[in-house]
C-alpha positions in Angstrom: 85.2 88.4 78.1 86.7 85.9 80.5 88.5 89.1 82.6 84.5 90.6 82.3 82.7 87.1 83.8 85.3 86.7 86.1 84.7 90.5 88.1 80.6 89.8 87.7 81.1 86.5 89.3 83.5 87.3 91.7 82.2 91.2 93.1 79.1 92.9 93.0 79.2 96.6 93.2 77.0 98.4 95.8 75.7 101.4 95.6 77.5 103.9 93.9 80.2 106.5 96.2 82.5 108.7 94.5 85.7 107.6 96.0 89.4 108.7 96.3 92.6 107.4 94.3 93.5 104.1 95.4 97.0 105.7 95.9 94.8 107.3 99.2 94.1 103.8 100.9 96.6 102.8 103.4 96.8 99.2 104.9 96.1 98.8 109.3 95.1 95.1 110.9 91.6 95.2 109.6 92.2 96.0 105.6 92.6 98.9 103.6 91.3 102.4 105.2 91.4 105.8 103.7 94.5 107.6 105.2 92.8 110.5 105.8 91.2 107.7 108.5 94.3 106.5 110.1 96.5 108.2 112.2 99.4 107.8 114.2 100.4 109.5 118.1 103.7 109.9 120.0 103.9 106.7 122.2 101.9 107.6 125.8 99.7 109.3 123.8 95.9 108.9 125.0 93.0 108.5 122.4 89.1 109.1 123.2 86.6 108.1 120.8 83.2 109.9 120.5 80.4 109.7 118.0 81.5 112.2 116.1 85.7 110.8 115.8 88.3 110.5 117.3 90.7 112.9 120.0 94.0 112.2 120.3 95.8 113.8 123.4 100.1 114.0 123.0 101.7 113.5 126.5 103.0 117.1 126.0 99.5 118.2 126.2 98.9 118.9 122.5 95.3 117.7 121.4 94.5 116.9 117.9 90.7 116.7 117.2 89.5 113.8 114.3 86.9 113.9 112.1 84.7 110.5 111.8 85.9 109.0 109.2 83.6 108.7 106.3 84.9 106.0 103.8 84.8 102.5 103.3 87.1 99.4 104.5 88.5 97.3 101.8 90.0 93.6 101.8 92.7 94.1 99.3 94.8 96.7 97.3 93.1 95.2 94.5 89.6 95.6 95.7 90.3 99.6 96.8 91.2 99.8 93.0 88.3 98.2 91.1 86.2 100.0 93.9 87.6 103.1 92.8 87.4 102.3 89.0 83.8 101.2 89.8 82.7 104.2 91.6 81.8 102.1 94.6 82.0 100.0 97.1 82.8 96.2 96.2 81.9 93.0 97.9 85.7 91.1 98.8 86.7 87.8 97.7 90.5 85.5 98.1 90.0 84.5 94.4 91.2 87.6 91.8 91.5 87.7 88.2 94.8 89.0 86.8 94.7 91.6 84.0 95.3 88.5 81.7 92.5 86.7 82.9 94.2 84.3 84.7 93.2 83.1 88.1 95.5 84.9 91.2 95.1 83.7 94.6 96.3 86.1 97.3 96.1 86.1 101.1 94.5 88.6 102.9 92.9 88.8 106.4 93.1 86.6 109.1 94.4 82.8 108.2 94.8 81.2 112.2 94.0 82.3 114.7 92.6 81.2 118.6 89.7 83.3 120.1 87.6 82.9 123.7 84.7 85.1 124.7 86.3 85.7 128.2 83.2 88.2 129.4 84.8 91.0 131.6 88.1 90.8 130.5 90.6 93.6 132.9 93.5 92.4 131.2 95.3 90.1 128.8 98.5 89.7 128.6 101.4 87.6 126.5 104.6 87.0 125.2 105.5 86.2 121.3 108.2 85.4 119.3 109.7 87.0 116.5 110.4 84.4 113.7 113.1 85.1 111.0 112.2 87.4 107.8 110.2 86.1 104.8 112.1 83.4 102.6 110.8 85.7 99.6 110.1 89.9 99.6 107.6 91.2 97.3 105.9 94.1 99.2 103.6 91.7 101.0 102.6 92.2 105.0 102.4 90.3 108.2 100.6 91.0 111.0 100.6 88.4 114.3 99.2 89.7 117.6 97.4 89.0 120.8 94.2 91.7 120.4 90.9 92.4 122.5 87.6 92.8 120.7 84.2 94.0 121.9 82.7 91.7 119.1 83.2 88.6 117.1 84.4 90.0 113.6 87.1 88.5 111.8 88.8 89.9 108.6 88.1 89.5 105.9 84.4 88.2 106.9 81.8 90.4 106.0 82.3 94.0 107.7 79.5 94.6 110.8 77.2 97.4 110.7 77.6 98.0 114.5 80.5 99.4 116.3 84.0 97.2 116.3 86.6 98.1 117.9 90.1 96.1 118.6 93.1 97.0 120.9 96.5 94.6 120.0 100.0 94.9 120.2 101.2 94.2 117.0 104.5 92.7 115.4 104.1 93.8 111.6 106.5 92.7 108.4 106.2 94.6 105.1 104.4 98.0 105.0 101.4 99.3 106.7 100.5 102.8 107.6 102.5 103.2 110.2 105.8 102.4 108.5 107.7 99.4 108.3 109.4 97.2 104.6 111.4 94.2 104.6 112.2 94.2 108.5 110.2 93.3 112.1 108.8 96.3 113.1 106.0 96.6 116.7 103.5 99.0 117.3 100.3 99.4 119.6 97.1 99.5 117.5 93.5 101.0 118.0 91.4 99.8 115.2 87.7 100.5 113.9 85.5 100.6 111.6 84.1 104.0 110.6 86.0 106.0 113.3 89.6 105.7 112.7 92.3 104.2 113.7 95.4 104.8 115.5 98.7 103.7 115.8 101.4 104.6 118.2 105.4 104.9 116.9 107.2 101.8 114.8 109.9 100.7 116.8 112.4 98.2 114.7 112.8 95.3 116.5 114.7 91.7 115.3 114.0 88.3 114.3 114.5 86.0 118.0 113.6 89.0 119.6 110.5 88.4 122.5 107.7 90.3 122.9 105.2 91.5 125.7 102.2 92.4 124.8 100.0 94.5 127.5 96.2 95.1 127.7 94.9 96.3 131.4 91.9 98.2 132.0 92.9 101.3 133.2 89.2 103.0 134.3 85.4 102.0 133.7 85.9 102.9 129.8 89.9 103.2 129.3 92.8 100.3 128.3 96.6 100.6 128.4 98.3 98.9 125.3 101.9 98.3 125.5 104.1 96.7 123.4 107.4 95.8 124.9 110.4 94.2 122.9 111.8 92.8 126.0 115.5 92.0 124.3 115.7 95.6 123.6 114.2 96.5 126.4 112.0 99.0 124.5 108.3 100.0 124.4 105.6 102.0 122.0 102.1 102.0 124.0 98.5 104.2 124.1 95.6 104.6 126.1 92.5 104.6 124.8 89.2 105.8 126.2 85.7 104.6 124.7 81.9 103.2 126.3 82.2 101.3 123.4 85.4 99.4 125.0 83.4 99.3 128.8 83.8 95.4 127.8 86.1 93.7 125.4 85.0 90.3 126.2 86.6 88.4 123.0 90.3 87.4 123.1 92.6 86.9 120.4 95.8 84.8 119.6 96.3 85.8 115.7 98.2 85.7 112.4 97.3 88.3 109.5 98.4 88.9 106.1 98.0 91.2 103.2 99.0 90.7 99.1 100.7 87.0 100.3 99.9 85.0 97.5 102.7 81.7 97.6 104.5 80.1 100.5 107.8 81.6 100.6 106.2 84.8 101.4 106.4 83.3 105.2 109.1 83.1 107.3 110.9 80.0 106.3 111.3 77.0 108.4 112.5 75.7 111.0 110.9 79.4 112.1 107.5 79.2 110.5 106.1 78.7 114.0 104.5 81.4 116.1 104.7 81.1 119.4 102.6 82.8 122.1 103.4 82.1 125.5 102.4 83.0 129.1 99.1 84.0 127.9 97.4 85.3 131.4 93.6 86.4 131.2 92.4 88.1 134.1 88.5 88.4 134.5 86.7 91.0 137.0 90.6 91.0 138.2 91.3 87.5 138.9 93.6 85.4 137.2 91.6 83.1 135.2 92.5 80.2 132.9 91.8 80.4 128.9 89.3 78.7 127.4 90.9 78.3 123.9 88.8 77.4 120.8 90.2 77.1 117.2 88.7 79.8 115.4 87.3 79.3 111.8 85.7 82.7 110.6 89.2 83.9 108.9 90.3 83.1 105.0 89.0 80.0 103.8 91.3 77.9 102.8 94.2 79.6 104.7 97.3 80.4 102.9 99.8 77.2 103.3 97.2 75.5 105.6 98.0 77.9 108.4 96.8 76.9 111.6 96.3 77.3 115.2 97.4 74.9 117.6 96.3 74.8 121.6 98.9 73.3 123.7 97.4 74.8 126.8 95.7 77.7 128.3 98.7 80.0 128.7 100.3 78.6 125.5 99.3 78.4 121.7 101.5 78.5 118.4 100.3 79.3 114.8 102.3 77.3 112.2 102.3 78.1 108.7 
């Protein structure tokens, strides 16, 4: 009965879809997606969004044409399975109820984070550190990033009807679908919702390690995303090509998780500091200085009172 209360309380099922095995869902930086959804490219690999999906052009020439994708986003593992045990779509919520009716709390989505609406944004561009591994591994993922959005939407917020899209070089712990377990991993992202997404190669990079993340408007509708381990001296980038990503106006400094659900899930300390550094915006091509604000749209409370901290426009750390 308690287990039963719990669910009504906590989700509210929408109308009803026939949906896959949750064995089918696959985890990117914005939630769950259906893998048949999310696809990864050779790195140089240039990807063009239409209305009807997504085309992703190999730098050998070879071009692989994507369907739109046609299933729901999902906060959590566990809300992709009582979705799928419901036979629909289910609202999300931080608060869970364990199979013995207990209470759970688990992170997932954004806990800190910085944002600006920059206006026409040509290119951002950052370096990040790489903190040590997780004190304690259980499966769980982190995501931190610098990103460009072309609106103001924030996992795991309610998910906008309109067209989202983000570009972000990503530094990932745990699994997602693009690889990746109980080591630092970096990848380039494109992310939507309803399209696809797309990820370009995993390349295994190391605690200490420094990373330069790279997003330049490359043409009236197309952005370069590189991400560059500059101790290794190695990259894994795309291009992607869009109207919808004429303008990405809001900037992102960010950290993400999925299934984190107790402290020690983090990177212990003294490295349980993210630090972004040499943060340069340019607008309409000049070099312009951030506007940092404290964003407040991610989980509420965040996990071990995550949070952002400006020290000045070309430098912010996330503690946790």
């Amino acid at each position: 009965m308690l287990r039963a209360l719990g669910l009504l309380a906590l989700f509210a099922v929408a109308a009803a879809t026939a949906l896959p095995l949750s064995s089918d869902y696959v985890l990117t930086p914005a939630g769950y997606q259906h893998s048949s959804c999310v696809h990864g490219v050779p790195a140089g690999s240039e990807v063009v969004r239409s209305d009807e999906g997504l085309t992703l052009i190999h730098p050998d020439g070879t071009i692989i044409r994507k369907d739109k994708c046609s299933y729901p986003t999902f906060n959590s593992m566990r809300e992709v399975k009582q979705a799928a045990a419901a036979g629909g779509a289910v609202g999300g919520n931080r608060v869970l109820i364990n199979d013995d009716g207990n209470v759970e709390e688990t992170a997932n989505g954004w806990q800190a984070y910085t944002k600006q609406n920059a206006g026409n944004v040509t290119a951002y561009l950052g370096t990040f550190n790489i903190p040590a591994a997780p004190q304690d591994y259980n499966g769980q993922t982190i995501f931190f990033f610098t990103g460009l959005q072309n609106i103001d939407w924030v996992p795991p917020q309610t998910r906008p009807s309109e067209g989202f899209d983000i570009i972000q070089p990503v530094a990932q712990y745990g699994p997602s679908s693009a690889g990746g377990g109980n080591y630092w991993t970096l990848s380039s992202w494109y992310v939507t919702l309803g399209t696809g997404t797309v990820w370009s190669p995993l390349i295994r990079i190391n605690a200490n390690d420094t990373i330069f993340g790279n997003m330049t408007r490359t043409g009236p509708e197309s952005w370069y995303i590189n991400s560059l381990d500059q101790t290794l001296n190695q990259k894994t980038d795309i291009t992607v090509t869009k109207s919808l990503l004429t303008t990405q106006p809001w900037i992102y400094n960010t950290l993400e998780v999925y299934e984190l659900s107790k402290c020690t899930h983090f990177p212990a300390a003294p490295n349980n500091v993210l630090n972004f550094r040499n943060l340069a915006l340019y607008v309409s091509g000049q070099l312009t200085s951030a506007n940092w604000q404290i964003g407040t749209d991610g989980q509420n409370p965040p996990l071990c009172s995550a949070v952002a901290k400006i020290n000045s426009p070309v430098s912010v750390d996330i503690v946790f």
